[in-house]
Structures are given as structure tokens and as C-alpha cells.
C-alpha positions as CSV (number, residue, x, y, z in Angstrom):
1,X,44.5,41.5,7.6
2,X,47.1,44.3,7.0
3,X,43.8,47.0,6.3
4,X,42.5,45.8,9.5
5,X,45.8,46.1,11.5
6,X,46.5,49.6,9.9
7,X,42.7,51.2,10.9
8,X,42.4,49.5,14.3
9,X,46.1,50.1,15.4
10,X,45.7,53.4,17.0
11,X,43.3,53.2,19.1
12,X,46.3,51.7,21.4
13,X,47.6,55.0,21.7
14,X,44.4,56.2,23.8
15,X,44.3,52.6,25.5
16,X,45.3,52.4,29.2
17,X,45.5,48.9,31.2
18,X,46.3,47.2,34.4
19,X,45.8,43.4,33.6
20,X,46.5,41.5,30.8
21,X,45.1,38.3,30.5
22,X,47.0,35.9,28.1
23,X,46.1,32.9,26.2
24,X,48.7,30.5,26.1
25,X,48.8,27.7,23.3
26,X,49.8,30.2,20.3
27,X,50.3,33.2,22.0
28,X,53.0,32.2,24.6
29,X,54.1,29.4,23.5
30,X,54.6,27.5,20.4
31,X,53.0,23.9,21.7
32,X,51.5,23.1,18.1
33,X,53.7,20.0,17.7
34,X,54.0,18.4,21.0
35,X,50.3,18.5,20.6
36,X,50.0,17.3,17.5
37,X,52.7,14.1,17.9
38,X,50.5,13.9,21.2
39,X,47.0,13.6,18.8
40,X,48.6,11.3,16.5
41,X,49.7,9.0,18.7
42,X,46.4,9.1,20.4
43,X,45.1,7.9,16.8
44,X,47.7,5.3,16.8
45,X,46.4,3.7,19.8
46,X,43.0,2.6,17.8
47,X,44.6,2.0,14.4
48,X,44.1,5.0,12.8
49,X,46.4,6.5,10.6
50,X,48.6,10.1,11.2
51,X,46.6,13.1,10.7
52,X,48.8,16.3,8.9
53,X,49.8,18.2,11.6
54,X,48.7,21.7,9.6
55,X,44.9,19.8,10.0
56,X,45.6,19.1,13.9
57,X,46.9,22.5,14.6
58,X,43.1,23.9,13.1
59,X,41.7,21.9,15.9
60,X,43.7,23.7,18.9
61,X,41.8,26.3,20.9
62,X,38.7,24.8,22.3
63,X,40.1,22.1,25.0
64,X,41.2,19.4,25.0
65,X,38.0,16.9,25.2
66,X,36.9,19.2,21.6
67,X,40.6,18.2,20.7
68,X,40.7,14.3,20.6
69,X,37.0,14.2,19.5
70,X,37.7,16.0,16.6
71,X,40.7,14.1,15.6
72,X,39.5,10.2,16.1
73,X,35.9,11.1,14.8
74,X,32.3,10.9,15.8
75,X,32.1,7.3,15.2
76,X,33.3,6.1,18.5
77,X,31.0,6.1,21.7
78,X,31.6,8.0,24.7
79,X,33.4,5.4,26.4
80,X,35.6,5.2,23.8
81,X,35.8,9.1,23.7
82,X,36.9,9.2,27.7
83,X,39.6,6.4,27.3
84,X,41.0,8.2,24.1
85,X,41.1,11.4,25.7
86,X,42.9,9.4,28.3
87,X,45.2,8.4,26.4
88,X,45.7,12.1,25.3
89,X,46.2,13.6,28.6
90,X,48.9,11.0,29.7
91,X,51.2,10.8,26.8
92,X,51.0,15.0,26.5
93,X,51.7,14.9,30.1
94,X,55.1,13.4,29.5
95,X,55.8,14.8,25.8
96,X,54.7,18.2,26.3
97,X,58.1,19.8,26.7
98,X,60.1,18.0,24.1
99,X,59.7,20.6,20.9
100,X,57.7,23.5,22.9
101,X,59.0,26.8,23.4
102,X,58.3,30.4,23.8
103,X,57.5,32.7,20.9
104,X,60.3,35.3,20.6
105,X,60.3,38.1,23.1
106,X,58.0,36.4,25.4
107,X,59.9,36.4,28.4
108,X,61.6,40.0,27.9
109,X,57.5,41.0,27.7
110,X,56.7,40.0,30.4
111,X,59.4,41.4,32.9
112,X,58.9,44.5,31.0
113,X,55.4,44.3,31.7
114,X,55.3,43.3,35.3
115,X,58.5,46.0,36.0
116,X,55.7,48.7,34.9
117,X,53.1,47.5,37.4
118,X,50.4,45.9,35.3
119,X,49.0,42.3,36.5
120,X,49.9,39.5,34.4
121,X,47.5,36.5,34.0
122,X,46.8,33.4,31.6
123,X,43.2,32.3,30.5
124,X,43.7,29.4,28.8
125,X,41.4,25.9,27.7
126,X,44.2,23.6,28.4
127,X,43.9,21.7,30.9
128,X,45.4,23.9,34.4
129,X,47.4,21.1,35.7
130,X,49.2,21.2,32.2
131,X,49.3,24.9,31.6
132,X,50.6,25.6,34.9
133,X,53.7,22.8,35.1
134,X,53.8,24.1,31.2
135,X,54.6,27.6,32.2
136,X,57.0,26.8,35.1
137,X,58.9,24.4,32.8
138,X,59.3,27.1,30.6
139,X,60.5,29.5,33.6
140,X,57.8,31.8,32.8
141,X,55.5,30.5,36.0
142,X,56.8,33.4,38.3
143,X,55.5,36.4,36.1
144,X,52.3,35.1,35.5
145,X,49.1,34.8,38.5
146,X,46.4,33.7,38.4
147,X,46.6,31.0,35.9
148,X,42.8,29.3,34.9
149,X,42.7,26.1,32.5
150,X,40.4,25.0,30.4
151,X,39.1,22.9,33.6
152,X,38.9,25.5,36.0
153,X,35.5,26.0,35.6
154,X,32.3,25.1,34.2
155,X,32.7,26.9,31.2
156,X,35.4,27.4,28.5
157,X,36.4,30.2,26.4
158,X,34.9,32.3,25.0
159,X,32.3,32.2,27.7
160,X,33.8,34.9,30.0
161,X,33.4,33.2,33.7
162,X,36.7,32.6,34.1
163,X,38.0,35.7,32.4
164,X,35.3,37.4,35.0
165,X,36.9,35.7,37.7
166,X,40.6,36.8,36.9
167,X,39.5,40.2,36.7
168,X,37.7,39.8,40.1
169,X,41.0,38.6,41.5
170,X,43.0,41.2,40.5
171,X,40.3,43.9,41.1
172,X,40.7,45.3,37.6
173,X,37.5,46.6,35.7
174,X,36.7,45.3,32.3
175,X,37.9,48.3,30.4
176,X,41.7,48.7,31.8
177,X,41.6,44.6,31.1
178,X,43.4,43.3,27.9
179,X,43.1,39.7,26.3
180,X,45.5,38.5,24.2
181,X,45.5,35.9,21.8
182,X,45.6,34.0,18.5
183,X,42.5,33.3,17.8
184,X,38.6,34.4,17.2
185,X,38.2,32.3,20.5
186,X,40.2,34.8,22.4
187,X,38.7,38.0,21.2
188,X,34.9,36.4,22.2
189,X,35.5,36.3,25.5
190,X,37.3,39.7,25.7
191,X,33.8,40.8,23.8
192,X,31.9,38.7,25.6
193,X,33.7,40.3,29.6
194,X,33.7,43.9,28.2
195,X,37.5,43.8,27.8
196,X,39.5,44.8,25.3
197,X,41.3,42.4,23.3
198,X,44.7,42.1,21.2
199,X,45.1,39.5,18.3
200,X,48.7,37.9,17.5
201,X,49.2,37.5,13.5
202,X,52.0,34.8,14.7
203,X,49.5,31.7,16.4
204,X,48.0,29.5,15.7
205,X,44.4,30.7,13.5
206,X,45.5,34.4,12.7
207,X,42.7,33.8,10.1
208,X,39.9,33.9,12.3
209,X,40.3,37.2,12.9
210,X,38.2,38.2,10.2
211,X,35.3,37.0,11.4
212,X,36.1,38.4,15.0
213,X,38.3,41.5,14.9
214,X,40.3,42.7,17.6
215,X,40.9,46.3,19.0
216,X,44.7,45.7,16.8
217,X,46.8,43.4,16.3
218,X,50.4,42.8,17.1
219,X,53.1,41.0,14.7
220,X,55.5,39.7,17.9
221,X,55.0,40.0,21.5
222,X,58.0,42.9,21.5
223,X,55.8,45.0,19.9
224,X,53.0,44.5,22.4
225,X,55.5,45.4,25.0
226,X,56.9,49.1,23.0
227,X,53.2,50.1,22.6
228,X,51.7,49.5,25.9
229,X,54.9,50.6,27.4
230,X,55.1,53.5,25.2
231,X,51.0,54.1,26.4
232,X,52.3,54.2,30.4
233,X,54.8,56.3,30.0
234,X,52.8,59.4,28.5
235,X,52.8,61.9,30.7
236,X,48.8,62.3,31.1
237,X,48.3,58.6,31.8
238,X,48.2,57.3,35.6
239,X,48.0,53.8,36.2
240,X,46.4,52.0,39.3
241,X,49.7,50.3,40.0
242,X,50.6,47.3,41.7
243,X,47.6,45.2,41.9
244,X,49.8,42.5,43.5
245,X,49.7,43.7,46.7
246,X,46.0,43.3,46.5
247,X,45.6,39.6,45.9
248,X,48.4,39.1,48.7
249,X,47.6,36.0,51.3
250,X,45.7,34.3,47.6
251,X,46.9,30.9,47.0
252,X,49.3,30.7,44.3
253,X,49.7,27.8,42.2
């Protein structure tokens, strides 16, 4: 991982954006035991025995219907499948804020970010209901629009319809766009869009990055903030600023 980070690094100092679209579980936020308490309990409910929660946070990423299916089994039928996931959804619903928190530098980002014009979004396949009262709870909610959940739309990461549709909202082209995340999921749909795409070592599944690389690869999120900060502010750079005033009279969550 450290050969990949060292050869792919620069090519942030030739990258230019205007929207950054984040994923949130691993990349934001540290959910991974809220969610995990939240699967085990889930388990509980039909008499299974506590998974390790280092299994349970391998499982994160892809929803979560993929989630709770992963973790009871294949042995139970669909109906069984609905009223688990059930389950799921209403005991996260309460829990989800009692051992969540922000990754370091997360909120200091993202003024730093938004103070320098660039849009601010978060693609993620949690549910939108959840990411969105998720965000706010964690008094991030203001920095970051539009915000599209796993449920949003037809599709989930990586198939790049919703991360179309952010870009569509913010009027931002595919090349000054920039996904971040944890995980191989992430960096698919940037690939899969046309964006570009940053990996955090820190998540969640650091480890699937060697099957799908990012364009580099950041260590915190303060670091993401120097280097596309430090990217603005050359002199030969000008930025399409302020993309906010384009999405004015849009419903805001």
C-alpha cells in the first residue's frame, strides 16, 4: 500500500476540483460499532449467537439489505430476510449515535473546504433517512448537500447513477469531481462516473484497494484538506467557484 501511495500521490499536484463527493460509513465517520452491536442484536433476535465485530465490519459498504443477509445467513427465506432487516433498521435507528463519531479532522475539512468554494456532497449506501439525521447529529449536516443514500435510487454503489446525479446537481463535470472513500466500492463508482477518486488508509477495507487503486491515497482527512488546498491556491489554477448559488431554490434535506 505504501508503493502505491508514494507512485500515485502526485498526480494531486496537477489535480483541480469543484465537488467532492464523500462516502460516509468509514470515511466520515467511525460507525463500525453502532453497526456492529446493531447486527448482533439483530442475530439475537433469532437465537443466533454474536458474530466478532472485526467479521461484521468486513460486511459494511454495500447497504444495508447486503448487511443483515450476510450476517444471519442464506438459510432463512425472504420473509424472514425483510423482518430481520426490520429489525435492523429500527434498533440502528435508535443506537446509531451512541459510540459514533467523526474521524479526526473531519469537521475542520470540511469548513476548509467549503471556505474555498468547492461543493461538498455524500454518496453513501446507507440508508438516506439514516445518513442524513446521522450527519446532522454529528453537526456536520450544514456543510454537506446533496446527501443520496443507499435508497435514493435504483441502484447502489458502485453503479454511478446516483454519483451522476450529484454531479448533475451541482453542475460539475466528471473530471473536476472527486470521490472519496474507504473502500474498493468507492473507487468503482468514481471509475465507473469518470471521476476521480481518493482512498482513505484509516476506514473501514483499506485492503481493497489493491484490487481497485485510487488516483492516491490520504492517511487522515487533514491531509486531504493541505493538498487540495495547497492545489487551489497555485497561482495558475482557477476554480469555477461557488457552485452553491447554482443549486439555489433545490430542496435541501
Amino acid at each position: 500500500m505504501k508503493k502505491l501511495r508514494r507512485s500515485r500521490l502526485a498526480k494531486l499536484e496537477a489535480m483541480d476540483v469543484d465537488l467532492i463527493v464523500f462516502d460516509l460509513d468509514g470515511t466520515l465517520a467511525d460507525t463500525k460499532r453502532d453497526l456492529a452491536q446493531a447486527v448482533n442484536a439483530t442475530r439475537g433476535d433469532l437465537g443466533l449467537p454474536a458474530l466478532e465485530h472485526s467479521l461484521l465490519y468486513s460486511y459494511v459498504g454495500n447497504g444495508a439489505p447486503t448487511l443483515v443477509r450476510r450476517a444471519i445467513g442464506d438459510s432463512y427465506d425472504a420473509g424472514q430476510l425483510q423482518r430481520s432487516l426490520d429489525f435492523f433498521l429500527n434498533y440502528y435507528r435508535i443506537h446509531m449515535l451512541d459510540y459514533t463519531v467523526l474521524y479526526p479532522g473531519v469537521e475542520e475539512t470540511l469548513e476548509r473546504l467549503k471556505s474555498r468554494g468547492l461543493r461538498l456532497a455524500v454518496l453513501t449506501n446507507k440508508p438516506v433517512r439514516f445518513s442524513r439525521d446521522l450527519l446532522w447529529g454529528l453537526g456536520i449536516g450544514d456543510h454537506l448537500w446533496p446527501v443520496y443514500g443507499g435508497n435514493s435510487f435504483e441502484t447502489k454503489k458502485p453503479d454511478p447513477e446516483g454519483l451522476r446525479k450529484v454531479m448533475e446537481e451541482c453542475q460539475v463535470l466528471p473530471g473536476r469531481t472527486l470521490v472519496v472513500g474507504d473502500s474498493a466500492v468507492d473507487i468503482r463508482t468514481a471509475r465507473n462516473a469518470g471521476a476521480q477518486a481518493c482512498g482513505v488508509t484509516y476506514g473501514f477495507q483499506p485492503e481493497t484497494f489493491a484490487a481497485e487503486p485510487p488516483d492516491f491515497m490520504v492517511d487522515t482527512m487533514t491531509q486531504l484538506a493541505d493538498k487540495i488546498c495547497e492545489t487551489i491556491s497555485r497561482p495558475d489554477v482557477t476554480l469555477a467557484r461557488n457552485y452553491a448559488g447554482r443549486c439555489e431554490g433545490s430542496d435541501r434535506p
